[in-house]
N, C-alpha and C positions, 0 to 999 in steps of 0.2 A: 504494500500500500504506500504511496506517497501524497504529500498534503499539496492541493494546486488552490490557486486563489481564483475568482471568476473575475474577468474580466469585461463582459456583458452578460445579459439574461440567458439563462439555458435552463435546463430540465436535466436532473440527474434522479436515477432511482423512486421515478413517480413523482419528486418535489422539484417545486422551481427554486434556483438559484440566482440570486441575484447580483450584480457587480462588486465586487469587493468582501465576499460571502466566501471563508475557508472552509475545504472541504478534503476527505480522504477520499480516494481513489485507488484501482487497482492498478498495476503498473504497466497492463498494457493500453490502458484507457487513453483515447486522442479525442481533442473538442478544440474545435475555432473558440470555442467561448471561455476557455483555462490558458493560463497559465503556471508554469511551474511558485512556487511561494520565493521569494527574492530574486524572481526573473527582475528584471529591470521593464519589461511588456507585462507585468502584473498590477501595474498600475493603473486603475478603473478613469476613462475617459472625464474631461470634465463636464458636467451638468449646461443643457442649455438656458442661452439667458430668457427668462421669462418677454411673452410673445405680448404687445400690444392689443388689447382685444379690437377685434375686426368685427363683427356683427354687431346688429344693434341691440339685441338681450343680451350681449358680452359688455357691450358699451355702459347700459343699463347698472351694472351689479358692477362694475368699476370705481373703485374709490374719486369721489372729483378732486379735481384740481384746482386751487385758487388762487389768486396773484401771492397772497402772505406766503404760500408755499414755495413758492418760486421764488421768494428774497432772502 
């Protein structure tokens, strides 16, 4: 068995796995979504930056804006 770190979402053994989620594996196990534990590529992507809402019930439930906020 050896310990890999997830470096995106995958499914191992019926449960899902999420990015930076340690796990044992057996040693002949291969997955796009692991790396080895202190690979240097075991390091989980950074998170994207939060999306301006685009529709109008997105617009709606959006905190406002007001000038005092903006100074």
């Amino acid at each position: 068995m050896k310990r890999v770190v997830a470096t995106s979402m995958g499914f191992f053994e019926g449960r899902r796995v999420r990015p930076g989620e340690e796990l044992h594996v057996p040693d002949g196990f291969k997955g796009s979504w692991v790396a080895a534990v202190g690979d240097p590529a075991a390091v989980a992507p950074k998170p994207k930056p939060a999306r301006e809402p685009r529709t109008l019930s997105e617009i709606g439930r959006a905190p406002v804006k007001i000038a005092s906020d903006l100074a």
